[in-house]
C-alpha positions in Angstrom: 15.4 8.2 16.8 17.1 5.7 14.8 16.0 4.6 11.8 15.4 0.8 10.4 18.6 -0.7 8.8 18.1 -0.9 4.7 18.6 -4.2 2.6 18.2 -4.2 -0.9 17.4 -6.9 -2.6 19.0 -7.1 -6.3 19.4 -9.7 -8.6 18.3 -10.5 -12.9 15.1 -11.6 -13.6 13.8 -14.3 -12.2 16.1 -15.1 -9.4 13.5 -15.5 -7.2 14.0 -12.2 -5.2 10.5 -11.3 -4.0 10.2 -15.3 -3.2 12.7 -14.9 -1.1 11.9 -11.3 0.4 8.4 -13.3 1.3 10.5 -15.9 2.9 12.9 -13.7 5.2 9.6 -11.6 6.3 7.1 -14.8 6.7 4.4 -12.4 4.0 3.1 -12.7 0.7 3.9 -9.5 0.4 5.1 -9.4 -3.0 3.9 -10.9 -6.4 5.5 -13.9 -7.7 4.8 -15.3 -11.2 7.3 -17.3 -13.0 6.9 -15.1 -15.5 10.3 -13.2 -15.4 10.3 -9.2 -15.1 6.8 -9.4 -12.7 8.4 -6.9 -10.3 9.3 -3.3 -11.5 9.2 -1.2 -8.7 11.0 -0.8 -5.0 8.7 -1.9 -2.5 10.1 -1.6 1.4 9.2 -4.7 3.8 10.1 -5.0 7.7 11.4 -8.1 9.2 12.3 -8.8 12.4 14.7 -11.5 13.5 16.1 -11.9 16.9 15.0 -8.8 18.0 16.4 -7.0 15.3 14.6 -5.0 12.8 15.6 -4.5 8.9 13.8 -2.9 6.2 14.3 -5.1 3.0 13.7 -3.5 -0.2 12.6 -5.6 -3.0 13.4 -4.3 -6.8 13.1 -5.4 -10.1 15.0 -7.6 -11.9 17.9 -6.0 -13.6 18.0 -6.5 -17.0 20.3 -5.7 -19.4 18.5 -6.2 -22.7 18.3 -2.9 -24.1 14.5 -3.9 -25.8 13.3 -5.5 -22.5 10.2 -3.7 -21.7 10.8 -0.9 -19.2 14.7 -2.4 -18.7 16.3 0.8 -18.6 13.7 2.4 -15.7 14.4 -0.8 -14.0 18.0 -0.3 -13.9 17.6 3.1 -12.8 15.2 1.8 -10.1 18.1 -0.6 -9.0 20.7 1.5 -8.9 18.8 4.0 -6.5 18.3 1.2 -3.8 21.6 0.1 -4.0 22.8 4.4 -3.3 20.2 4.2 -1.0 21.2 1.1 1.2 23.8 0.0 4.2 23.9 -3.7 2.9 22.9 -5.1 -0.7 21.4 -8.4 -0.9 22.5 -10.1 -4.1 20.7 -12.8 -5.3 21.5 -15.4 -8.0 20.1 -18.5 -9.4 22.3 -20.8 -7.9 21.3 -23.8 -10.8 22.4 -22.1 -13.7 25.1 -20.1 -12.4 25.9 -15.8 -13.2 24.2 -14.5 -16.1 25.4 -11.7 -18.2 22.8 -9.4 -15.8 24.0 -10.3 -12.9 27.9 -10.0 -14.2 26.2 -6.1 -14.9 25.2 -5.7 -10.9 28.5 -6.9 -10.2 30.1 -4.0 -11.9 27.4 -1.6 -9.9 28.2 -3.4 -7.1 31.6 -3.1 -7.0 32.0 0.6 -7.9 29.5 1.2 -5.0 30.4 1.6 -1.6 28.1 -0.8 0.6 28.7 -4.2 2.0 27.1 -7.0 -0.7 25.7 -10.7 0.5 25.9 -12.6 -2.0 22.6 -15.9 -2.1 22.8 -18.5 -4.6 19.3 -19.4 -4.8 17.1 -22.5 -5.6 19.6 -24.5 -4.8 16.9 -27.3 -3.5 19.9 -29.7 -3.0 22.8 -27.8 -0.9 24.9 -31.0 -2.3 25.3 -29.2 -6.1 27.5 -26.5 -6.0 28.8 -26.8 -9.5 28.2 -23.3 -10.1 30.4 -21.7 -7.0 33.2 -21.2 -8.6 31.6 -18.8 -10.8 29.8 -17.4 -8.3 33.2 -16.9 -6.6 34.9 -15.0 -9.7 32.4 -12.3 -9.5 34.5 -11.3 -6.5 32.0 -10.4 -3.7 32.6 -12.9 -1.3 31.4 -16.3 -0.7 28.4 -16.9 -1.2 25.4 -18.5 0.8 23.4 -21.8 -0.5 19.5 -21.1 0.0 16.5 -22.1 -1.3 13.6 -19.4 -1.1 10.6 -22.1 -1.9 11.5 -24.6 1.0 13.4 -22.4 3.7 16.8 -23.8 3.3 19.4 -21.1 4.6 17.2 -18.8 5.1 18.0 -18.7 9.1 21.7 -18.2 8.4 20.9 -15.7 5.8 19.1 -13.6 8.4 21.9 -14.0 10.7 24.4 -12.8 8.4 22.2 -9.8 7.3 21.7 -8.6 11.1 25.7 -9.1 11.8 26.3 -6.9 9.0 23.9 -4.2 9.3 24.6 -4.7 12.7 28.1 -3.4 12.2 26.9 -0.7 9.2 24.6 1.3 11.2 24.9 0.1 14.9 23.6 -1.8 17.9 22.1 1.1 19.7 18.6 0.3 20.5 16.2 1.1 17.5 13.4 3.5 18.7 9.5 3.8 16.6 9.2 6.4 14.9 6.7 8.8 14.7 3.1 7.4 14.1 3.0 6.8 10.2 -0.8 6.7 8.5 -1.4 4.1 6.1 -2.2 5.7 3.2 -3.6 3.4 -0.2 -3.1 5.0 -3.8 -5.8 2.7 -5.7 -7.8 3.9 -9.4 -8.5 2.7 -12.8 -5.4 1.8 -14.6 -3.2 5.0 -16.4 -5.7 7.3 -13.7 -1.7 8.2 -12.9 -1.5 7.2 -9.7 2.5 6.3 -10.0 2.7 9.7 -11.5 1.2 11.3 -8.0 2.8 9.2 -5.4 6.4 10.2 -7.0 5.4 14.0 -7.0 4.5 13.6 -3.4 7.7 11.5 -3.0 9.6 14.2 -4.3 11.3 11.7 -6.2 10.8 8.7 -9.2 10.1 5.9 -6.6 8.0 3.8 -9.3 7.7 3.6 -13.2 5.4 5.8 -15.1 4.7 5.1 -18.2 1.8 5.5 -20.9 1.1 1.9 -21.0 -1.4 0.4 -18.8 -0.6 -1.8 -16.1 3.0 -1.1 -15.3 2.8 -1.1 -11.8 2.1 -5.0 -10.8 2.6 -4.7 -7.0 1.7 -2.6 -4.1 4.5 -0.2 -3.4 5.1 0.4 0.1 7.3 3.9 0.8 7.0 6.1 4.2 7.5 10.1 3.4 7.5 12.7 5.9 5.8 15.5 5.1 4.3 18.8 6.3 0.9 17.1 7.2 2.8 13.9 8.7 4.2 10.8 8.5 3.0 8.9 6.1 3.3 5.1 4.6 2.5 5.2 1.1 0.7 1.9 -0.7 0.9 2.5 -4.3 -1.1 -0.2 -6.1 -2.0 -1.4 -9.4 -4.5 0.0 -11.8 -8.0 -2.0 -10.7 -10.0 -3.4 -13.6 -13.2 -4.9 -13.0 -11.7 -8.5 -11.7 -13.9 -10.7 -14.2 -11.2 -8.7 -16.8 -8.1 -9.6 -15.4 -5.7 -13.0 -15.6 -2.5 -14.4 -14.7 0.0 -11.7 -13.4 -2.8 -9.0 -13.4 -4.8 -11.2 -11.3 -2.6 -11.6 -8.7 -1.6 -7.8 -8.7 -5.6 -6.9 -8.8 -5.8 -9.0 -5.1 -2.8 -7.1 -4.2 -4.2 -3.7 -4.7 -7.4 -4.8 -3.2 -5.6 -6.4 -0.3 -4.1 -2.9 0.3 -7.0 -1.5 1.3 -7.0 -3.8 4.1 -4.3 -2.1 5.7 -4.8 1.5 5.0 -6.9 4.0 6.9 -7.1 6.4 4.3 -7.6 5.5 0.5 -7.1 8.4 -2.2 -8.7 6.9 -5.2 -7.2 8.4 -8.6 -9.9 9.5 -11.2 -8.5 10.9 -14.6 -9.6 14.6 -15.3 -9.6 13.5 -19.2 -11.8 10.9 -18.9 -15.4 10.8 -17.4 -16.0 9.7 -13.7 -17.7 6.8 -14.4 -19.0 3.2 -13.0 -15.5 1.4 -12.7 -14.4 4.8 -10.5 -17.6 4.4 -8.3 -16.9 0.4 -7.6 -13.5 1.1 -7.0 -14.5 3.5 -4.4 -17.0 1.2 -3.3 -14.4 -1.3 -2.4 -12.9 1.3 -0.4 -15.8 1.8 1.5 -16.7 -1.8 2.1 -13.0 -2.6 3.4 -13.7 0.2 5.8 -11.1 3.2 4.2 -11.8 6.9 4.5 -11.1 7.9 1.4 -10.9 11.1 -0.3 -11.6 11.6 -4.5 -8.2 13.0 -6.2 -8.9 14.3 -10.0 -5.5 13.9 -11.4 -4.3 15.8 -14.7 -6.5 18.8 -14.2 -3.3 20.5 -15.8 -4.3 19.0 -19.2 -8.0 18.4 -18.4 -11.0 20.7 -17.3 -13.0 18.4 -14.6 -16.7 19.7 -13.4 -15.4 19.0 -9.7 -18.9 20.2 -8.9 -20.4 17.3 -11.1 -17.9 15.3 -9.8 -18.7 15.5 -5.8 -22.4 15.7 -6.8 -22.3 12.1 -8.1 -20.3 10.9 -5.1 -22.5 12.7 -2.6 -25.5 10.8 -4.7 -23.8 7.4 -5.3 -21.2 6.5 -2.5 -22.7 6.2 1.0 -19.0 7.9 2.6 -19.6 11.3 0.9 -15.8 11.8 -0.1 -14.3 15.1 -0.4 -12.7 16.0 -4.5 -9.3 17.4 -4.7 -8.3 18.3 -8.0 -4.4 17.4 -8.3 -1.3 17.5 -11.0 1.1 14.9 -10.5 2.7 16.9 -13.3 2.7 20.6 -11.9 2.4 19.2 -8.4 -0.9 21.7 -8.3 -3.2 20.0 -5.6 -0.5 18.1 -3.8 -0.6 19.4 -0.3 -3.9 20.4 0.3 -4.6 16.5 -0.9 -2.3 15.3 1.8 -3.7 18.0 4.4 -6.8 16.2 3.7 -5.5 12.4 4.1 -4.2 13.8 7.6 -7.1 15.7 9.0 -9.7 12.0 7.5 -6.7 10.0 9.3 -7.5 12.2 12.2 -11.4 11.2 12.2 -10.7 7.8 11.5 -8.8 7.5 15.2 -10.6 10.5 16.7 -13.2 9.5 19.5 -16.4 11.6 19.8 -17.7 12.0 23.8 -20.5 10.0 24.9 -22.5 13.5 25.3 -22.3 14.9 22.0 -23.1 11.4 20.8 -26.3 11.2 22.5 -27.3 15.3 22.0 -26.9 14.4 18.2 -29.4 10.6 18.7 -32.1 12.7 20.7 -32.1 15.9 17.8 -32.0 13.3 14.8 -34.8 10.8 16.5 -37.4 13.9 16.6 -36.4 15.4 13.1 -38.0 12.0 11.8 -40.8 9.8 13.0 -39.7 6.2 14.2 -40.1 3.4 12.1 -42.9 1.0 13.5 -44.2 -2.8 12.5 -47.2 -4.3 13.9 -48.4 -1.0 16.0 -44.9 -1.0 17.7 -42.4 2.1 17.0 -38.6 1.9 17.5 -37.2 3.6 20.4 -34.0 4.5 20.8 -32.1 5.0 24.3 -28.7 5.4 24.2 -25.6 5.4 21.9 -21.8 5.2 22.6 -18.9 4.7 20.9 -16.6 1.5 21.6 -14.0 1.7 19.1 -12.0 3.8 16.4 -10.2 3.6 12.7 -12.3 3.1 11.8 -15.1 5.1 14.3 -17.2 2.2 15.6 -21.0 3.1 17.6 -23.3 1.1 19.3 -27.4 2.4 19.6 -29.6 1.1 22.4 -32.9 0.3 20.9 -35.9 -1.8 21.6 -36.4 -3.9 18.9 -33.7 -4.6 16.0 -36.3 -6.1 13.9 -37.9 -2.6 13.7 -34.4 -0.8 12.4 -34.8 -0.7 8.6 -32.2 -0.1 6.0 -33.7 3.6 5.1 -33.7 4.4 8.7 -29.9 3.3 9.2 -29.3 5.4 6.3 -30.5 8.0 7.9 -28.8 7.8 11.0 -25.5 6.9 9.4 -25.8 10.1 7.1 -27.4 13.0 10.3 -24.1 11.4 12.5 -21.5 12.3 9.8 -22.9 15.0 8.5 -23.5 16.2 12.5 -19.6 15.5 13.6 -17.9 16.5 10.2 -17.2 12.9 8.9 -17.5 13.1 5.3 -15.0 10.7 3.6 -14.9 8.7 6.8 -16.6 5.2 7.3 -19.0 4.8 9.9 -19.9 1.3 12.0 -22.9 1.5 13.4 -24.8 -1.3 15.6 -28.0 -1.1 17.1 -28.3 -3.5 19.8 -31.8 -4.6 20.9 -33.4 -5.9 24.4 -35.1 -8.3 21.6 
């Protein structure tokens, strides 16, 4: 197996690096504001072009204000890409020319041993090039005239990105990998989900800090691990979205958008804190985009969680029954049986249950509880298969839909999952009537 190519993406503030990582992979993948400093974190993106495949990893904008909030993690952030990479992509705004940052990641750059591109970007009319000479004295080569917003250069930019990885890691044929689970880190802001996904990283792959809201985007990372191959999504803390605006809004859809994609979501409760309303919705919101999802209680180092409470309100309240983990992201207590978990949900979520224990399970549940009926006429129910996984999909036979009531789906939702060991896993059930 050969693995994808690495580009990353590096550049000060405000260059317009996650425009144009949006651009070369045809996503809105990233958050753009022109608010400078919106991205902090790496976050890894695939593109294909020509039948070749990259990974492009978009970071933060390197600052080199001292004061800048969360500058000096940036950096750091930066710099472990660039270790990290066969090519750098180095982008610059091509209007005003090199700032003193981006003279900084030229030093990095050229201590480092990895093949640099350099982009001058925004440059909406290909015409001005007032600025290449400077561009030229930072001594990385010449550099290439895009502009991320319309298009312009991006072709030629993808070109010269596959020539060069091309020659970094070579043309042999590039083979999939094993099968990766999408896995979504979602919770209330601080919950410390940063804090976890770098302890199961086994590494500092996003910022942690004290203040709420530091992660803005939804972090992509794939880790192999004892229980599998996984592909991280590591989101922003979810407020109630009447509370959130600007920058915060646009990371809020993000995180919510991750769900989308995942099989599994491990929603992030602090142990310090009560499980409360905003933990339920968010684990709602799990449920309705159709996650499994398992219930990790972070900082049980420093708090002491009534896990027993905990899963009693979640068997009560959320209709998937989750399982509760109680994790550290500190003493990395919790870790693995948490990901043992995520795999063996991931495995329900694609598993397919035979026709025959399907139907043994209908006929035992339909005489535990009378039919419902309307107008003299009781429901009957004939059959049941399922036709589709991740997540588990079933149709029921019946007579009548009009006679299937929201108490009785309940109840045949709950006897199937609690029947076939499905706790924490979605369920899609349709009964389909002659009438």
């Amino acid at each position: 197996m050969t693995t994808l190519p690495t580009v990353a993406v590096v550049g000060s503030p405000n260059a317009g690096k996650s425009t144009l990582v949006n651009r070369l992979t045809g996503t809105r993948a990233t958050v753009v504001h022109e608010s400078p400093g919106v991205t902090r974190d790496r976050k890894e993106i695939e593109v294909e072009w020509t039948g070749h495949r990259l990974l492009l990893v978009d970071t933060g904008g390197y600052d080199t204000t001292e004061d800048a909030p969360f500058a000096g993690h940036i950096r750091e952030q930066v710099e472990h890409a660039i270790a990290a990479a066969d090519m750098v992509l180095f982008v610059l705004d091509g209007r005003t020319g090199p700032l003193a940052d981006d003279y900084g990641i030229a030093d990095v750059l050229r201590r480092a041993d990895v093949p640099v591109v350099v982009v001058a970007n925004k440059m909406d009319d290909p015409a001005s090039t007032a600025t290449a000479p400077e561009i030229y004295a930072l001594g990385l080569g010449e550099p290439l005239l895009i502009s991320a917003v319309h298009g312009t250069g991006s072709g030629e930019l993808l070109d010269r990105l596959v020539e060069v990885t091309g020659s970094v890691a070579g043309d042999g044929e590039q083979e999939a990998g094993p099968a990766e689970t999408p896995v979504a880190i979602v919770g209330r802001p601080n919950a410390g989900k940063s804090s976890l996904f770098n302890a199961i990283a086994g590494e500092t792959r996003t910022i942690v800090s004290d203040i709420a809201g530091t992660t803005r985007d939804a972090i992509d990372s794939v880790i192999q691990t004892d229980s599998g191959r996984f592909r991280f999504i590591d989101t922003a803390g979810m407020r109630k979205s009447a509370k959130v605006s600007g920058v915060e809004y646009y990371s809020y859809l993000r995180s919510v958008q991750s769900l989308d994609r995942a099989h599994v979501a491990i929603i992030v409760v602090d142990a310090t804190m009560r499980f409360g309303e905003l933990d339920l919705s968010i684990c709602t919101e799990a449920t309705r985009r159709h996650c499994a999802t398992v219930i990790a209680v972070n900082k049980c180092d420093i708090g002491e969680p009534d896990l027993e409470e905990i899963a009693g309100i979640a068997k009560r309240k959320l209709r998937q029954r989750p399982p509760v983990i109680a994790v550290s992201a500190e003493t990395h207590q919790g870790v693995k049986p948490l990901l043992a978990k995520v795999a063996e949900l991931d495995a329900l979520y694609t598993a397919h249950i035979s026709t025959r224990a399907l139907n043994r399970a209908l006929a035992e549940l339909a005489a535990d509880r009378p039919m419902p009926q309307k107008h003299g006429k009781r429901l009957k129910m004939y059959y049941i298969a399922q036709f589709g996984t991740s997540p588990p999909r079933m149709a029921i036979e019946i007579n009548d839909r009009t006679l299937v009531t929201r108490d009785f789906g309940f109840y045949v939702e709950n006897r199937l999952r609690a029947q076939f060991g499905l706790e924490g896993v979605p369920l899609v059930i349709d009964f389909k009537g002659k009438k």
